[in-house]
C-alpha positions as CSV (number, residue, x, y, z in Angstrom):
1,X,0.0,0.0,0.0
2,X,1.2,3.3,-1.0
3,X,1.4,6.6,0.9
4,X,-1.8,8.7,-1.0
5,X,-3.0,10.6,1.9
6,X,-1.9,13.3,4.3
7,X,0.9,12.7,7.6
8,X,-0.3,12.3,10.7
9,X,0.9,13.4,13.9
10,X,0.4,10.1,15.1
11,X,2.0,8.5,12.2
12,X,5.3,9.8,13.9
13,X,4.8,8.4,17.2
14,X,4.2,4.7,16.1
15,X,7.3,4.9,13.9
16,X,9.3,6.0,17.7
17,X,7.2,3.8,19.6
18,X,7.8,0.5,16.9
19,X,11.7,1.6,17.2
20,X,11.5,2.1,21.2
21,X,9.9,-1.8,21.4
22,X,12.3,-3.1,19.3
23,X,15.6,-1.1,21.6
24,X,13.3,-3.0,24.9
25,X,13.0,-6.5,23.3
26,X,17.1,-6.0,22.2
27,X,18.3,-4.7,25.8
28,X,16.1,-7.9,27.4
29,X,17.5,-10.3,25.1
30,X,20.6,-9.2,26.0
31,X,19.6,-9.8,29.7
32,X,18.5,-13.1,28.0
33,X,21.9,-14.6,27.0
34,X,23.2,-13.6,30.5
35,X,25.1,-9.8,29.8
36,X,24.2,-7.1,32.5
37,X,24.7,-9.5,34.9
38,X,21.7,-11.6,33.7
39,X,21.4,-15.4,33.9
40,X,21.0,-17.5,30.5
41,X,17.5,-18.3,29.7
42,X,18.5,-22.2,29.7
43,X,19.8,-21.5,33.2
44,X,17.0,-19.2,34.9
45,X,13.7,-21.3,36.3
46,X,16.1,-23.7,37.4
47,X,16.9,-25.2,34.7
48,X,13.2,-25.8,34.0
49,X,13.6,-23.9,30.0
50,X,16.6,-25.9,29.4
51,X,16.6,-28.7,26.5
52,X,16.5,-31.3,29.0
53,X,13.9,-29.7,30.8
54,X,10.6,-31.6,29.6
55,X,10.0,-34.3,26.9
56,X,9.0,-31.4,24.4
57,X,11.9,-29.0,24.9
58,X,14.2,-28.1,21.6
59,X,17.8,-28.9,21.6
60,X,19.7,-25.8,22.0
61,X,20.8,-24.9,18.5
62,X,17.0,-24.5,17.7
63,X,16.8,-21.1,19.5
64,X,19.8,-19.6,17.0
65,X,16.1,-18.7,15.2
66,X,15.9,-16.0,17.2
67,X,19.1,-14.5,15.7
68,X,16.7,-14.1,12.4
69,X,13.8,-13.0,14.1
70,X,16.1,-10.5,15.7
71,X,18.0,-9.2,12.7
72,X,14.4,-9.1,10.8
73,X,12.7,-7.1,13.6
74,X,15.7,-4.6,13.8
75,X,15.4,-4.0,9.5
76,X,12.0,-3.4,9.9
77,X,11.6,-1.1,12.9
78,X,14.7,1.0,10.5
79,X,12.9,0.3,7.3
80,X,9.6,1.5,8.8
81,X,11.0,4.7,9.6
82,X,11.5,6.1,6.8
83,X,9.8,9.1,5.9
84,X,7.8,7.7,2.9
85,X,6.7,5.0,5.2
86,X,5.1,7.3,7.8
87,X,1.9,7.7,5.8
88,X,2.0,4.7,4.4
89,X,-1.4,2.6,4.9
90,X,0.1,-1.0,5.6
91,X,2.1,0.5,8.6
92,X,-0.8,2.4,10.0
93,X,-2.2,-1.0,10.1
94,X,0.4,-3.2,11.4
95,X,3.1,-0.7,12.8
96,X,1.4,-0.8,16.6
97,X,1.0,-4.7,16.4
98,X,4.4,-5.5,15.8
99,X,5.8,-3.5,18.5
100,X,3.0,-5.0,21.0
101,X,4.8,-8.6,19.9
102,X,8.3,-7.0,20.1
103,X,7.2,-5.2,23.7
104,X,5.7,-8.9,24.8
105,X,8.8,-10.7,23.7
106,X,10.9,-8.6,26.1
107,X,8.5,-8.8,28.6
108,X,8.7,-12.8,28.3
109,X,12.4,-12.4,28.5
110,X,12.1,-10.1,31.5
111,X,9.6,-12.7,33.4
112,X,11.5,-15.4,32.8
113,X,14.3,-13.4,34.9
114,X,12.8,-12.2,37.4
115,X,9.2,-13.9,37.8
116,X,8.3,-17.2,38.1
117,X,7.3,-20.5,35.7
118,X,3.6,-20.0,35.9
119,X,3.8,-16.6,34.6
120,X,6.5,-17.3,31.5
121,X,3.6,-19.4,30.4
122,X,0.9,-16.8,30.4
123,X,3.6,-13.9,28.8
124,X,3.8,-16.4,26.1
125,X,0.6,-17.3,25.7
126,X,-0.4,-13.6,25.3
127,X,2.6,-13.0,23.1
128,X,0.8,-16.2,20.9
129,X,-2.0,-14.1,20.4
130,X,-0.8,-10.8,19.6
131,X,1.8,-12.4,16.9
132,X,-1.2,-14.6,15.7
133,X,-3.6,-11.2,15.4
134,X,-0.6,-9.5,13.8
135,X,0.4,-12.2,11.0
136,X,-3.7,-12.5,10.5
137,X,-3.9,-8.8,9.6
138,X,-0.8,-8.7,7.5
139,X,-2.3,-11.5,5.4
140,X,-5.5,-9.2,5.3
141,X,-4.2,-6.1,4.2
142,X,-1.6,-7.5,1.5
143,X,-2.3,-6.1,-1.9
144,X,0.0,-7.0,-5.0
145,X,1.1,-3.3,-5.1
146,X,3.2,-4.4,-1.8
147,X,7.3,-4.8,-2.6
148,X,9.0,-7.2,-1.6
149,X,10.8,-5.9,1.2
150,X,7.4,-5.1,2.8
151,X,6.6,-9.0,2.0
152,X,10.1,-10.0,3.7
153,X,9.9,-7.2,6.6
154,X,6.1,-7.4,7.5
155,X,4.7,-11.0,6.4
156,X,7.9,-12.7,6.7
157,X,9.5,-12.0,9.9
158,X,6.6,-11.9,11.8
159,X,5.4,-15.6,9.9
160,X,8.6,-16.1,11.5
161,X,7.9,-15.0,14.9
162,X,4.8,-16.6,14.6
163,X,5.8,-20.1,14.2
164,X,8.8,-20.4,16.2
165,X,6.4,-19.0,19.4
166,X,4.3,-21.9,18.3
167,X,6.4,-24.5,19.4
168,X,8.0,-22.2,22.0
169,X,4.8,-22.1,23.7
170,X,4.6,-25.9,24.1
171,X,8.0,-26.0,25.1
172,X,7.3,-23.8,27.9
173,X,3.8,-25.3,28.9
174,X,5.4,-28.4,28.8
175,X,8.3,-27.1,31.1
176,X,5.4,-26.2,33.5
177,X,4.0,-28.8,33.6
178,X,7.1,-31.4,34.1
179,X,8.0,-29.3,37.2
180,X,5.0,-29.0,38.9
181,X,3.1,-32.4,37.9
182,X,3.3,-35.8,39.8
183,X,6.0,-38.2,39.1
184,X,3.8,-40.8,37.5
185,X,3.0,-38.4,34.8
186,X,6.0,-39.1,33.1
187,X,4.3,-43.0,32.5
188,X,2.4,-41.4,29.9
189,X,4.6,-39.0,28.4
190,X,5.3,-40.9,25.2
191,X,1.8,-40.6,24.4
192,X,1.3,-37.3,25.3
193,X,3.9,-35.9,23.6
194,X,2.5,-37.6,20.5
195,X,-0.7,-36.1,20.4
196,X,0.5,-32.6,21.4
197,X,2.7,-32.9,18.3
198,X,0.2,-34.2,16.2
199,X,-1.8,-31.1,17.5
200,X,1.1,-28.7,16.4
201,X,1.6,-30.2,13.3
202,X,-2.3,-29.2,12.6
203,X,-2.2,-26.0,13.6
204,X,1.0,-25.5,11.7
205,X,-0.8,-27.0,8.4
206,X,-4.1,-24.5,9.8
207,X,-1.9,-21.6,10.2
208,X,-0.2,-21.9,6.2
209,X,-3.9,-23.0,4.6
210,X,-5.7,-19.7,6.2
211,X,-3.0,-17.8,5.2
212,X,-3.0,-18.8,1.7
213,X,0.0,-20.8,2.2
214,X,2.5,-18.4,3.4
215,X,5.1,-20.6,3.9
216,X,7.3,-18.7,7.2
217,X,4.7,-20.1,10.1
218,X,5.1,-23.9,9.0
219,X,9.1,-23.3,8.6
220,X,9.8,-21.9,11.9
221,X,7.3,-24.5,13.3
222,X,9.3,-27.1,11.3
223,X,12.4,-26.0,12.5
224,X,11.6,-26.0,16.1
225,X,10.1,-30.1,15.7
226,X,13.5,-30.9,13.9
227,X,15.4,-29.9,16.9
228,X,12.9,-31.1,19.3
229,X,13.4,-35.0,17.7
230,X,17.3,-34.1,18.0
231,X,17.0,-33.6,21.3
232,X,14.7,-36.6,22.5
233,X,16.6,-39.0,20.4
234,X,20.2,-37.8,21.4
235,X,19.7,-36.4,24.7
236,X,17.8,-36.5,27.9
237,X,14.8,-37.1,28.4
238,X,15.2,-39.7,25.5
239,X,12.4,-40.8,23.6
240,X,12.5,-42.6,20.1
241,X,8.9,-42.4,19.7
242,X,8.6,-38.6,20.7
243,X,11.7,-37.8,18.5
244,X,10.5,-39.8,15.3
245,X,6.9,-38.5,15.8
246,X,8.5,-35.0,15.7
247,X,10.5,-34.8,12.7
248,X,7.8,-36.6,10.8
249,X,5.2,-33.9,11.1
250,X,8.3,-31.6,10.8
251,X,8.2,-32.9,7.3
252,X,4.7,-32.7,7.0
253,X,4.2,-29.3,8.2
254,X,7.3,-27.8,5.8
255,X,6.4,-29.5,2.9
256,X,2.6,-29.1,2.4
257,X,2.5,-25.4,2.0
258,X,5.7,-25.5,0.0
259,X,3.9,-27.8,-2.6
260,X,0.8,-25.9,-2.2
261,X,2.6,-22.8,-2.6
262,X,4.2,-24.1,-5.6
263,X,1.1,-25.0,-7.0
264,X,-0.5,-21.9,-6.1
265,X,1.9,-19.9,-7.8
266,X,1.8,-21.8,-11.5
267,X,-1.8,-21.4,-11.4
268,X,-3.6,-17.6,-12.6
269,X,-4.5,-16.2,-9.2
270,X,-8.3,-16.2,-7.9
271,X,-7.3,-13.4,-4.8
């Protein structure tokens, strides 16, 4: 969407406040990966975020995502503050939503610091939401006059975002849920962790159809079930049928919308 009407006042202040979310979210992660005297996220909680920290916790290599996520949100909080972008249409729409998600990331960061389990759970869950809200509406206001680097700084970072908190999120309910549940629980969690997977892998394939296949959601959520089956079939906890389960709808989840997308693309567009 191009810039065809007047500036706003308040056109200025989301561009400072999407570039005052993004500084917050940075200066937390850095809290995040232990500088300014911070402890390492796979450290704080006791240990509880760690990749041996519940049946359906990543290995650590998965979260080098974030160094993506990162680098995209940083581009676009810049790119959106360019003069021609202050009146631009797209950015009025999305500009405030993306800083909510890059406010609610830090604030995940922050509580996972400083607050306890029970709470990371809820910052991510409401982070969840606003990403899912914010990826819904870029889909929504997407026109073919958009560039690319509005595809790549808008829809795909925030796809991005979008999956990766996914699987995050069941990470860290599952982290919950392995220090505060009974002992016995951990009879069942083979099974459990293959439903919930099978769950993620739908909502993956849910997320890509209702977004007319965007294909960033189902990579990031691929991503996080490739390092997931890493970790359960190479470290502790161990599970073989957890880890296959998990790079098997891993598969599924990357290359449906890819071959849908594919598709999509070779045939004359219906939008």
């Amino acid at each position: 969407m191009n810039a065809v009407d007047t500036r706003r006042p308040a056109d200025l202040v989301r561009q400072i406040a999407v570039l005052s979310a993004v500084s917050f979210m940075l200066i937390a992660a850095m809290v995040g990966v232990g500088l300014f005297g911070g402890t390492a996220v796979q450290d704080v909680q006791g240990g509880a975020l760690d990749s041996d920290g519940s049946y359906l916790a990543p290995a650590g290599s998965a979260f080098s995502i974030w160094s993506v996520i990162y680098v995209g949100l940083i581009a676009y909080a810049i790119w959106q503050a360019l003069p021609r972008q202050r009146a631009n249409e797209r950015q009025r729409a999305l500009g405030w939503l993306v800083a909510l998600t890059a406010v609610l990331n830090g604030i995940w960061l922050v509580v996972a610091q400083f607050a306890t389990l029970p709470l990371t759970v809820v910052a991510i869950v409401v982070l969840l939401a606003a990403l899912a809200m914010t990826f819904r509406r870029a889909v929504v206001t997407r026109t073919p006059d958009d560039g690319l680097v509005d595809a790549v700084l808008l829809d795909g970072v925030t796809g991005l975002h979008l999956g990766w908190v996914t699987v995050a999120t069941v990470a860290n309910t599952a982290a919950l849920l392995t220090q505060t549940g009974p002992a016995s629980w951990e009879s069942s969690a083979d099974v459990w962790g293959v439903v919930v997977l099978l769950v993620v892998g739908v909502i993956g394939l849910c997320i890509a159809f209702a977004s007319r296949w965007r294909v960033t959601p189902p990579l990031a959520i691929g991503w996080g079930l490739v390092w997931l089956g890493v970790a359960r079939l190479g470290g502790e906890p161990q599970s073989t049928v957890i880890g296959v389960t998990a790079v098997i709808v891993a598969a599924i989840v990357v290359l449906v919308p890819l071959i849908a997308a594919a598709l999509r693309l070779l045939r004359p567009s219906t939008d």
